[in-house]
N, CA, C and O atoms as CSV, one atom per row, in Angstrom:
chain,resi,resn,atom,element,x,y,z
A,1,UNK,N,N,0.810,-1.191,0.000
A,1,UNK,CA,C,0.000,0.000,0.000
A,1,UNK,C,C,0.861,1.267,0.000
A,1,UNK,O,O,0.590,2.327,-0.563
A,2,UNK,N,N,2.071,0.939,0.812
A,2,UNK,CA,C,2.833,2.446,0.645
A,2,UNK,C,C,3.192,2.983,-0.696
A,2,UNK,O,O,2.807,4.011,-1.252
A,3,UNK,N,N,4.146,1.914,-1.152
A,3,UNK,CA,C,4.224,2.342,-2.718
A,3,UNK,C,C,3.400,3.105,-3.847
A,3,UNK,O,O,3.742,3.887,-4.734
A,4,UNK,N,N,2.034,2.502,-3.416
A,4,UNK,CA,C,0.645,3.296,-3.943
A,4,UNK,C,C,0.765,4.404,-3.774
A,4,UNK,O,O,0.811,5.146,-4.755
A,5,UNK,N,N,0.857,4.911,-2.498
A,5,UNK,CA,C,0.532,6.060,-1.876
A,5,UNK,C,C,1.775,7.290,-2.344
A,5,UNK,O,O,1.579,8.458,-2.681
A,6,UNK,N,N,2.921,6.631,-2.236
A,6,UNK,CA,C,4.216,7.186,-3.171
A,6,UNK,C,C,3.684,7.459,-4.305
A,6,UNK,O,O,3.348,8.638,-4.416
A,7,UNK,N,N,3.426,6.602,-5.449
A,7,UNK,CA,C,3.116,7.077,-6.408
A,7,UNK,C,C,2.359,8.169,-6.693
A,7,UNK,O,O,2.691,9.135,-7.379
A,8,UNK,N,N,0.913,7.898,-5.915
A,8,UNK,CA,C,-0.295,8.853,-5.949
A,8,UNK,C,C,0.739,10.688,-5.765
A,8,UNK,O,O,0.795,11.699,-6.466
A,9,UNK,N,N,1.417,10.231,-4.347
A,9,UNK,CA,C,1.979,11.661,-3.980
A,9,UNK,C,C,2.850,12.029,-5.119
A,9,UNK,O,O,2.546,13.144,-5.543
A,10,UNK,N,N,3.986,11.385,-5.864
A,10,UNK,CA,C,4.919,11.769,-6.652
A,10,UNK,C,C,4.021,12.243,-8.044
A,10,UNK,O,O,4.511,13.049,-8.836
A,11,UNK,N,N,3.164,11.874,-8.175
A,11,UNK,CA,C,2.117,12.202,-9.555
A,11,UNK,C,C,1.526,13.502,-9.710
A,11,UNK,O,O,1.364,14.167,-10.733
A,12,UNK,N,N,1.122,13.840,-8.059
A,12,UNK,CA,C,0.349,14.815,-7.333
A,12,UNK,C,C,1.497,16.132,-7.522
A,12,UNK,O,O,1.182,17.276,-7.850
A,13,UNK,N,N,2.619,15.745,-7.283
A,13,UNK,CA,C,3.633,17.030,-7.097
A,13,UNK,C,C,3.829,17.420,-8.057
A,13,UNK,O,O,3.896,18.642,-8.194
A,14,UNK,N,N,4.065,16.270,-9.508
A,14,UNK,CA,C,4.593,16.607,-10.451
A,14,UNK,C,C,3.574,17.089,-11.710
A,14,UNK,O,O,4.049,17.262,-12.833
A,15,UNK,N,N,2.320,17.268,-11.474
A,15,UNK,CA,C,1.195,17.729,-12.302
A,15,UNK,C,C,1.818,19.135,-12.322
A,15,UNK,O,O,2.750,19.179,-13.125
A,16,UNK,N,N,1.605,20.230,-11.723
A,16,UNK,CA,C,2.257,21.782,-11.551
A,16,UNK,C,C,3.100,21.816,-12.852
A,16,UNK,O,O,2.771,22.504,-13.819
A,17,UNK,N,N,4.297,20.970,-12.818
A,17,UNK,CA,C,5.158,21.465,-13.767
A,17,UNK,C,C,5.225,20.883,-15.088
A,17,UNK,O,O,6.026,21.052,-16.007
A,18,UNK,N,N,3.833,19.900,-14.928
A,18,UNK,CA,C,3.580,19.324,-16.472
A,18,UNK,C,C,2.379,20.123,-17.422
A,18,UNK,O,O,2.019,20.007,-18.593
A,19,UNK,N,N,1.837,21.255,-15.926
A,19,UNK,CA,C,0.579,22.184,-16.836
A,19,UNK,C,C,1.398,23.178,-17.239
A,19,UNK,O,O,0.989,23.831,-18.199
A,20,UNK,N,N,2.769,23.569,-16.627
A,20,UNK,CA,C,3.196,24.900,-17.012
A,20,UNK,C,C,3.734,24.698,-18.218
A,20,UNK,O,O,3.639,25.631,-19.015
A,21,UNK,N,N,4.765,22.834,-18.865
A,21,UNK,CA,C,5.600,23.153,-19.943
A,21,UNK,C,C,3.911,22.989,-21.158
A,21,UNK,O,O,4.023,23.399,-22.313
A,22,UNK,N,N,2.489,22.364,-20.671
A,22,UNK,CA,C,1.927,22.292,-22.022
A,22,UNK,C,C,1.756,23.501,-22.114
A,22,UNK,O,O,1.570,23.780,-23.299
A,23,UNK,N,N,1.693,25.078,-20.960
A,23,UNK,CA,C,1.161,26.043,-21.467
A,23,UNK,C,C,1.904,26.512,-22.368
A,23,UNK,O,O,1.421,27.052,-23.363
A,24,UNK,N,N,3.644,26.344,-22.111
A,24,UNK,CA,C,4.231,27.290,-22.621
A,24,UNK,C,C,4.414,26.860,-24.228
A,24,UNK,O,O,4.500,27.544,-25.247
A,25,UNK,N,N,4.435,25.352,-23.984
A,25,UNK,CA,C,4.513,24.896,-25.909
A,25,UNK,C,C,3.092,25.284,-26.532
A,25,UNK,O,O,3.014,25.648,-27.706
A,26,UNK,N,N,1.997,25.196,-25.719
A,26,UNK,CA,C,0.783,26.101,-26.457
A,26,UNK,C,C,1.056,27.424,-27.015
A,26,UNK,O,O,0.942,27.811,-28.178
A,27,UNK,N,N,1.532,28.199,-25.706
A,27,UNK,CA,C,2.017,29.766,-25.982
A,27,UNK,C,C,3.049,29.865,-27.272
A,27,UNK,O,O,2.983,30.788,-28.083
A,28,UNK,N,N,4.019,28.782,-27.351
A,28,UNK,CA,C,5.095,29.129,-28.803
A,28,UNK,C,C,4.173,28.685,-29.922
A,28,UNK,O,O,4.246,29.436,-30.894
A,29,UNK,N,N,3.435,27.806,-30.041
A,29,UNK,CA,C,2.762,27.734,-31.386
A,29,UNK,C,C,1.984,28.210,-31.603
A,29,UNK,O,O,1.691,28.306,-32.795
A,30,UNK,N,N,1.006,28.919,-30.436
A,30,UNK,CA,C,-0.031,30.076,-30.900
A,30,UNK,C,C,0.881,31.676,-31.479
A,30,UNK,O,O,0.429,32.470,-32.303
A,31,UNK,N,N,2.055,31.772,-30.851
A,31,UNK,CA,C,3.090,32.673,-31.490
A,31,UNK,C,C,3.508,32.156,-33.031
A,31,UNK,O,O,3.270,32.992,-33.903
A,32,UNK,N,N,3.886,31.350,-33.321
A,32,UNK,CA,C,3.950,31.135,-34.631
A,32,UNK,C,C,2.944,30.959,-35.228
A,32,UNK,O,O,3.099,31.147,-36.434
A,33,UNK,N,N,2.063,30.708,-34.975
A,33,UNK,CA,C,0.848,30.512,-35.851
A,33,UNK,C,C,0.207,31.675,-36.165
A,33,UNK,O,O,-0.627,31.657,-37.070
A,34,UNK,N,N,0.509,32.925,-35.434
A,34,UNK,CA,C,0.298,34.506,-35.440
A,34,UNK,C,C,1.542,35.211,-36.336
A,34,UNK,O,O,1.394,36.257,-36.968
A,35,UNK,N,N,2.576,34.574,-36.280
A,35,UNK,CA,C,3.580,35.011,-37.197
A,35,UNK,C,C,3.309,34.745,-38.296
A,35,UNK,O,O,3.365,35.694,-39.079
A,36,UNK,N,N,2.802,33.056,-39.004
A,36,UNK,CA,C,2.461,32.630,-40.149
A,36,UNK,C,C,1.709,33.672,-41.276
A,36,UNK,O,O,1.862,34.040,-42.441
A,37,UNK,N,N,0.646,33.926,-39.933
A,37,UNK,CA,C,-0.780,34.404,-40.507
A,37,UNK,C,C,-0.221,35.715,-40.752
A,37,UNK,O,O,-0.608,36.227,-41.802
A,38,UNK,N,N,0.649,36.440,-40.004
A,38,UNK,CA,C,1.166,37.792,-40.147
A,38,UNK,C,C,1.461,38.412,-41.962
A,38,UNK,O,O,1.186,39.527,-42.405
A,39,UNK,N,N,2.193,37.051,-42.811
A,39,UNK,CA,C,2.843,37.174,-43.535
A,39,UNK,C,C,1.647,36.491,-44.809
A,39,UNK,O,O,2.001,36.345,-45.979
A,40,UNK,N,N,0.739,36.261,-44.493
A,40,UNK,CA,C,-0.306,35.704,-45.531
A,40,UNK,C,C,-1.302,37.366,-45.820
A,40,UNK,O,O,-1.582,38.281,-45.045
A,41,UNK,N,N,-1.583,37.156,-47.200
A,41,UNK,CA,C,-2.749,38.234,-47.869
A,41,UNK,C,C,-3.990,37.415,-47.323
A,41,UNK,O,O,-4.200,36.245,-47.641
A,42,UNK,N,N,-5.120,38.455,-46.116
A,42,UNK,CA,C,-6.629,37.462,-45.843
A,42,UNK,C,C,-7.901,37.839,-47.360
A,42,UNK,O,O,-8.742,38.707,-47.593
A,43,UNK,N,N,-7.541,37.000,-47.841
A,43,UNK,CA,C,-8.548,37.310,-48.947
A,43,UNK,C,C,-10.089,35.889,-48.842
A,43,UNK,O,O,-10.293,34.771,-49.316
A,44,UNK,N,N,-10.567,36.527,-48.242
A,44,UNK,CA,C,-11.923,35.140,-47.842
A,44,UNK,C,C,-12.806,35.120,-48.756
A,44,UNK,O,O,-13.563,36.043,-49.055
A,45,UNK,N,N,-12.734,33.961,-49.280
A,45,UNK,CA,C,-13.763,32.948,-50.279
A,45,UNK,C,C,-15.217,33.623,-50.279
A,45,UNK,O,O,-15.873,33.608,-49.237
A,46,UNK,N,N,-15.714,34.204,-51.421
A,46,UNK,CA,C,-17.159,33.989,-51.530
A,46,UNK,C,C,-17.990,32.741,-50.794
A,46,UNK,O,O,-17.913,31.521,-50.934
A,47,UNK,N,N,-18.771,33.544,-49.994
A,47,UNK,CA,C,-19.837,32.470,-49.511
A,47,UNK,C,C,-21.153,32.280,-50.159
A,47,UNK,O,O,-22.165,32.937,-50.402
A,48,UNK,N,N,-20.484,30.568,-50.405
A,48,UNK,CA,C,-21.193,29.805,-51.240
A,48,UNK,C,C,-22.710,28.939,-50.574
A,48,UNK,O,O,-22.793,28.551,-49.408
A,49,UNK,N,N,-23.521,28.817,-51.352
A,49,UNK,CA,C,-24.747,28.275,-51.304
A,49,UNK,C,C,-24.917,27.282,-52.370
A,49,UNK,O,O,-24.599,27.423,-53.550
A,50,UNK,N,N,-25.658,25.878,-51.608
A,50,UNK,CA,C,-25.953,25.080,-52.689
A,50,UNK,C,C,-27.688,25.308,-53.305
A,50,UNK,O,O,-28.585,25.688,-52.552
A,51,UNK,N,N,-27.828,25.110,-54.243
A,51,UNK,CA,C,-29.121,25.056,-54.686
A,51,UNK,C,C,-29.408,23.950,-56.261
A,51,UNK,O,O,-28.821,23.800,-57.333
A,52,UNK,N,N,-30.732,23.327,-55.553
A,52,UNK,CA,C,-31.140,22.017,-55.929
A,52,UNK,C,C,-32.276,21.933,-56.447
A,52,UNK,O,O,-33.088,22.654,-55.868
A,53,UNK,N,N,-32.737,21.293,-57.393
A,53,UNK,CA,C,-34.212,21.382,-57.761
A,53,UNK,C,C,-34.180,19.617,-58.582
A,53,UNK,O,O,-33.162,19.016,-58.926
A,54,UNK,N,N,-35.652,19.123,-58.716
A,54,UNK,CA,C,-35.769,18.092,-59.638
A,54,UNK,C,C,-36.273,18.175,-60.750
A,54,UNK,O,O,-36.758,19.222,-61.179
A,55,UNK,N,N,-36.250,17.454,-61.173
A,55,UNK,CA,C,-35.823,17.618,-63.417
A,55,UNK,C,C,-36.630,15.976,-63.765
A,55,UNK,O,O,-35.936,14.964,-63.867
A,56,UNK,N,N,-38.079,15.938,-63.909
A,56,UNK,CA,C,-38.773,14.688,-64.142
A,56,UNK,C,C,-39.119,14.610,-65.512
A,56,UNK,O,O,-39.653,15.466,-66.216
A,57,UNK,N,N,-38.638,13.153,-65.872
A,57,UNK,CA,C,-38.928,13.430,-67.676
A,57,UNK,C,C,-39.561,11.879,-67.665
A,57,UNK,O,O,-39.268,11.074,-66.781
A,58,UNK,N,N,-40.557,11.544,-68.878
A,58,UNK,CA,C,-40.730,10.336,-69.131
A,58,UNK,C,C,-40.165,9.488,-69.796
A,58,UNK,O,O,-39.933,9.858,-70.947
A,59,UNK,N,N,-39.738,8.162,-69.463
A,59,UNK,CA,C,-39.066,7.531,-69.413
A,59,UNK,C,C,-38.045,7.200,-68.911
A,59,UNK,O,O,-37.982,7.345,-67.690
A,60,UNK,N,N,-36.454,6.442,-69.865
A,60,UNK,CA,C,-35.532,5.893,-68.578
A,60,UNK,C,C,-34.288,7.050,-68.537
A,60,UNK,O,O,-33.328,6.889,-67.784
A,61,UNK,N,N,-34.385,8.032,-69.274
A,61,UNK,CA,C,-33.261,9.386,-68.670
A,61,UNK,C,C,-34.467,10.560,-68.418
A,61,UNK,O,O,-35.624,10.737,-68.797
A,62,UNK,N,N,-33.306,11.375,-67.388
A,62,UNK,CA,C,-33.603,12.628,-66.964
A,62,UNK,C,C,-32.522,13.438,-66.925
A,62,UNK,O,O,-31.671,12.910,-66.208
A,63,UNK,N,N,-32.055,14.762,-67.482
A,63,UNK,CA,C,-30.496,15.212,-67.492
A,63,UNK,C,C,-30.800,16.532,-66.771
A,63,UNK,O,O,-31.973,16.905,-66.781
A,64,UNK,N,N,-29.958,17.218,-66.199
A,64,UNK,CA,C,-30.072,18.148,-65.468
A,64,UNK,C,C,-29.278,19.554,-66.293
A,64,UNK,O,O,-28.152,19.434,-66.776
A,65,UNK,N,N,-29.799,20.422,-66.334
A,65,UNK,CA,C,-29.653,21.890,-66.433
A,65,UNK,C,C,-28.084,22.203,-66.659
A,65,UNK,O,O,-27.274,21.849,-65.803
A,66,UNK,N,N,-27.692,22.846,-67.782
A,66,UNK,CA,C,-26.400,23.022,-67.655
A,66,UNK,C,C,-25.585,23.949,-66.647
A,66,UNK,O,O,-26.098,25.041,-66.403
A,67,UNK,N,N,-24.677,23.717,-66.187
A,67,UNK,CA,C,-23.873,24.016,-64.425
A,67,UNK,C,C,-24.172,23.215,-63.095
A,67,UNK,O,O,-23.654,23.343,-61.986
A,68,UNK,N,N,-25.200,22.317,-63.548
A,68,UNK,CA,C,-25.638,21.176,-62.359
A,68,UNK,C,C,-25.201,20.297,-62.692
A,68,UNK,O,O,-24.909,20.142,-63.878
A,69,UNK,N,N,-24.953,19.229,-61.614
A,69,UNK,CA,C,-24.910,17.836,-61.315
A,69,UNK,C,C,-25.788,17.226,-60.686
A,69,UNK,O,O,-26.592,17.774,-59.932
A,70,UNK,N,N,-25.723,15.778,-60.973
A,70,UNK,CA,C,-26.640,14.400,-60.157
A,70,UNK,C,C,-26.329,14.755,-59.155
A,70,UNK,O,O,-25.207,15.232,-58.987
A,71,UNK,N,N,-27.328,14.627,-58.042
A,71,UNK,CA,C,-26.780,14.258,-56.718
A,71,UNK,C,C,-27.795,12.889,-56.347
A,71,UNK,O,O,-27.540,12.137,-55.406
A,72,UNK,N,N,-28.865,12.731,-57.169
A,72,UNK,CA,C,-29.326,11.174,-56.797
A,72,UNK,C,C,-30.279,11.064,-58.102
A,72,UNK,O,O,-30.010,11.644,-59.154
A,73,UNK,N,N,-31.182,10.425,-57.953
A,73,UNK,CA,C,-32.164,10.025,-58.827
A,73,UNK,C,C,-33.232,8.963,-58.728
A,73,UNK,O,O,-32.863,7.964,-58.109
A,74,UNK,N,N,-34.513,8.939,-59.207
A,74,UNK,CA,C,-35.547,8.298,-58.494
A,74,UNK,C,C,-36.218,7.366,-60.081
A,74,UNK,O,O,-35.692,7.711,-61.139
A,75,UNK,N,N,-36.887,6.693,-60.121
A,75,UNK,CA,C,-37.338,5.392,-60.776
A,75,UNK,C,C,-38.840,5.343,-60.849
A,75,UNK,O,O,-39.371,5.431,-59.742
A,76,UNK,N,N,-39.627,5.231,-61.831
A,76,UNK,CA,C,-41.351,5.303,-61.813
A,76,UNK,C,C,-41.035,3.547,-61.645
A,76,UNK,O,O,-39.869,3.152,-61.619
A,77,UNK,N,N,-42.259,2.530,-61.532
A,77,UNK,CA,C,-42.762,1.614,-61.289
A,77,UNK,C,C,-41.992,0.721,-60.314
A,77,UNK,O,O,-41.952,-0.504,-60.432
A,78,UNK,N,N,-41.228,1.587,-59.094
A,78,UNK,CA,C,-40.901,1.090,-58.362
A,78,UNK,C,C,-39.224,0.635,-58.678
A,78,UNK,O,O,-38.541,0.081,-57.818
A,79,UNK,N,N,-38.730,0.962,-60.006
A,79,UNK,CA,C,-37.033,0.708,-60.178
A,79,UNK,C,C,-36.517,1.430,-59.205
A,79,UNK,O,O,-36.673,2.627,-58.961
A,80,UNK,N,N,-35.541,0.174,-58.359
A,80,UNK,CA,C,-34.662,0.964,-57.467
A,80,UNK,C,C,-33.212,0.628,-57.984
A,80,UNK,O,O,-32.189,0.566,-57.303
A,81,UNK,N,N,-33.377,0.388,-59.585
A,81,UNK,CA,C,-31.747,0.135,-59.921
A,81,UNK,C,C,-31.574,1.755,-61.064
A,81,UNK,O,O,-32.223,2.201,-62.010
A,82,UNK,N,N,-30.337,2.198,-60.301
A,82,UNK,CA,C,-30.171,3.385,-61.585
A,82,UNK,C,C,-28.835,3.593,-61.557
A,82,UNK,O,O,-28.117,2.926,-60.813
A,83,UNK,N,N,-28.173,4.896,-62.667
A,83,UNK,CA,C,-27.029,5.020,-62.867
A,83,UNK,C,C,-26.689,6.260,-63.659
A,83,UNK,O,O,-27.006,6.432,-64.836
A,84,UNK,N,N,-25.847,7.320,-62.717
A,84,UNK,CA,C,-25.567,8.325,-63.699
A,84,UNK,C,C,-24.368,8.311,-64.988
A,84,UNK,O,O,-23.623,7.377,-65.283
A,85,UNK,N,N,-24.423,9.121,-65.370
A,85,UNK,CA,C,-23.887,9.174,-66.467
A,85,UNK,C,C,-23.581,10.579,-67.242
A,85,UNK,O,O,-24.259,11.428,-67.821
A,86,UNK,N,N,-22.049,10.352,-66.914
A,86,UNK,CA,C,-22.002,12.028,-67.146
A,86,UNK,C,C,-22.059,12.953,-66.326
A,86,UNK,O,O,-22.174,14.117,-66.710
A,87,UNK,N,N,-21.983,12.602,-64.943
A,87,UNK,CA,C,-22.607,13.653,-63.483
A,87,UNK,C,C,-23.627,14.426,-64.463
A,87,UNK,O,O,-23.229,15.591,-64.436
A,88,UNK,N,N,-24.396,14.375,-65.049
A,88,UNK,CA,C,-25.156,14.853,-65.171
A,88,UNK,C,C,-26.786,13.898,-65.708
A,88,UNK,O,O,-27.743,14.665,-65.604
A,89,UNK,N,N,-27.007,13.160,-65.974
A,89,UNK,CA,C,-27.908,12.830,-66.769
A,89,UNK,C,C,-28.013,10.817,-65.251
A,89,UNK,O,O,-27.308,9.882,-64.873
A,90,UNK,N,N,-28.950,11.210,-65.131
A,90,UNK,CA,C,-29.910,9.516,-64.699
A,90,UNK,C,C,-30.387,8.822,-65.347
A,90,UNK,O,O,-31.177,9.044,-66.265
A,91,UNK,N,N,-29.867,7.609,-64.866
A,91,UNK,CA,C,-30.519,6.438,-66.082
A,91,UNK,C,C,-30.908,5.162,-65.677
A,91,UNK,O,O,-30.171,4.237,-65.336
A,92,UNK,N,N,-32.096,5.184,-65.738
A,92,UNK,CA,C,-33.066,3.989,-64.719
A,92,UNK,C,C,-32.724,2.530,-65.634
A,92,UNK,O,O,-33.239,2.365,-66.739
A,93,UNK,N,N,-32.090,1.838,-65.215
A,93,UNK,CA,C,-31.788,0.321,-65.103
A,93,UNK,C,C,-32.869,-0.455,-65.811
A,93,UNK,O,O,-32.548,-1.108,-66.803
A,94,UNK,N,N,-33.990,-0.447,-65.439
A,94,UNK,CA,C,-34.712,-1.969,-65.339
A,94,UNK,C,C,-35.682,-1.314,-66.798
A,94,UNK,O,O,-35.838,-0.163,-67.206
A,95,UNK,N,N,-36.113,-2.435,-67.215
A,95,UNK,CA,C,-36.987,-2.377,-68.282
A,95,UNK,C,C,-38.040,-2.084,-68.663
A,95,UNK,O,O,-38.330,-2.396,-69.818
A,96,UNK,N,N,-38.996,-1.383,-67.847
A,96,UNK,CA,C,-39.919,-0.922,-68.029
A,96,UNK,C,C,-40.254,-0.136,-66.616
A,96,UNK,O,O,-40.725,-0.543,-65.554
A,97,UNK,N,N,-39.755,1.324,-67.112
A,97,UNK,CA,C,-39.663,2.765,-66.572
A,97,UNK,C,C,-40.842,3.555,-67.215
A,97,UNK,O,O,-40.617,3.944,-68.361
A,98,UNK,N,N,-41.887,3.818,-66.760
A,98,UNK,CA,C,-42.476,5.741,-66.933
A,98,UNK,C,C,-41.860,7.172,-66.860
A,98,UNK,O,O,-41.922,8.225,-67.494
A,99,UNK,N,N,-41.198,6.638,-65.696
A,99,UNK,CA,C,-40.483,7.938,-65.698
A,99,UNK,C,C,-39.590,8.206,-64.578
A,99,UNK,O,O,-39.931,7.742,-63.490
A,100,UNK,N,N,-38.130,9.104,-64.677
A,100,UNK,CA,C,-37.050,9.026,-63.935
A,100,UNK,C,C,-36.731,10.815,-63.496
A,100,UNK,O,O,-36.916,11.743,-64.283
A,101,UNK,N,N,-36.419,10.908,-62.617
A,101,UNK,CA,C,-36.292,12.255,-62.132
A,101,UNK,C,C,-34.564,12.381,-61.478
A,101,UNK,O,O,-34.269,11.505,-60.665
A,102,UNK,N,N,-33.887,13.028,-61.689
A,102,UNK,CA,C,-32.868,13.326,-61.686
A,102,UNK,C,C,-32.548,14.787,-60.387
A,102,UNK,O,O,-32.499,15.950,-60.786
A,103,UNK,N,N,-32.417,14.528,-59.314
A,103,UNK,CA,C,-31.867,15.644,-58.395
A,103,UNK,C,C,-30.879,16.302,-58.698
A,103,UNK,O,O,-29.823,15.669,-58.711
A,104,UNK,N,N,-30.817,17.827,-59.063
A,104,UNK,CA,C,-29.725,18.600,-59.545
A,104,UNK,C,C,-29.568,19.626,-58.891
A,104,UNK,O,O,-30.421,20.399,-58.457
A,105,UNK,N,N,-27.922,19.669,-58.765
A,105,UNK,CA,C,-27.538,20.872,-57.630
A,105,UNK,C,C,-26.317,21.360,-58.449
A,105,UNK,O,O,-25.817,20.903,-59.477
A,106,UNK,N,N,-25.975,22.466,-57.654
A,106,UNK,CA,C,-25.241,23.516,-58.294
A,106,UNK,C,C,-24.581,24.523,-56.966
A,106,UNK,O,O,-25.250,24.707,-55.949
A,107,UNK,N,N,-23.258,25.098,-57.134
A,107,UNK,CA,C,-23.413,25.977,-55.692
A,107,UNK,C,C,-23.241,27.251,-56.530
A,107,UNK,O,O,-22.820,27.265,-57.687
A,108,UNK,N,N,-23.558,28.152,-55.924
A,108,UNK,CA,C,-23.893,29.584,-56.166
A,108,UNK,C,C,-23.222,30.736,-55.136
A,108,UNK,O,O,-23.798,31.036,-54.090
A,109,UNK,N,N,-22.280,31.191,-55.432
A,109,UNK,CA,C,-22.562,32.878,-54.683
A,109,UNK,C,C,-23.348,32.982,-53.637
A,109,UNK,O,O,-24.400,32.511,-54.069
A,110,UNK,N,N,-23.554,33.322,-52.422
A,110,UNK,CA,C,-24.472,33.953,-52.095
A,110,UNK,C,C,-24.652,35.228,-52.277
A,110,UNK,O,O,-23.945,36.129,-51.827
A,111,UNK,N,N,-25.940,35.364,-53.175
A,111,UNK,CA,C,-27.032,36.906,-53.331
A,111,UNK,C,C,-27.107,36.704,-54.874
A,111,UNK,O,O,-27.459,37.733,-55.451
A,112,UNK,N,N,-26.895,35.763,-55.595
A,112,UNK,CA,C,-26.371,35.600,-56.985
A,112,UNK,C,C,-27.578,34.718,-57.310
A,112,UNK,O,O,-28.304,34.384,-56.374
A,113,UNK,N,N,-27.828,34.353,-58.425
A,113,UNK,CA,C,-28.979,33.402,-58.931
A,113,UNK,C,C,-29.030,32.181,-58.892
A,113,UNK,O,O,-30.015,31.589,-59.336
């Protein structure tokens, strides 16, 4: 049990000087990381928006709007087999389709069309 108790105490003493070296290696890399940034041009990215709409055509394609892509696509008489083509255009699998709808997205500017 003593040994325990050694340990516990020697662990206990030596916490103090294991919070001071993480502060101070925190403190040098938040300093360089302020130097980095010192020497960079802040030029921040247009904020972007996605926007999505569906595109239903009859039969087994549906193609989406030029500047969009697939992001999924849906099946009339219950086809749950499909496949794009082109990131742009859906194409329902099975053999007898009504009609296939194609989810199309695009990102945009925000305040832009």
């Amino acid at each position: 049990m003593k040994p325990i108790c050694r340990l516990l105490i020697s662990i206990l003493l030596l916490q103090p000087s294991v919070g001071n070296t993480e502060c101070s290696l925190d403190s040098i890399v938040d300093e360089r990381i302020d130097e980095a940034l010192q020497d960079l041009e802040l030029n921040p990215s247009p904020r972007l928006r996605m926007s999505c709409a569906s595109i239903t055509s009859s039969g087994r394609l549906a193609s989406c709007p030029a500047g969009n892509i697939v992001t999924g696509c849906a099946c009339g008489y219950a086809c749950g087999s499909w496949d794009v083509r082109g990131e742009t255009t859906c194409h329902c699998q099975c053999s007898v389709v009504d009609w296939t709808t194609a989810r199309c997205c695009r990102l945009t500017q925000e305040g832009s069309g």
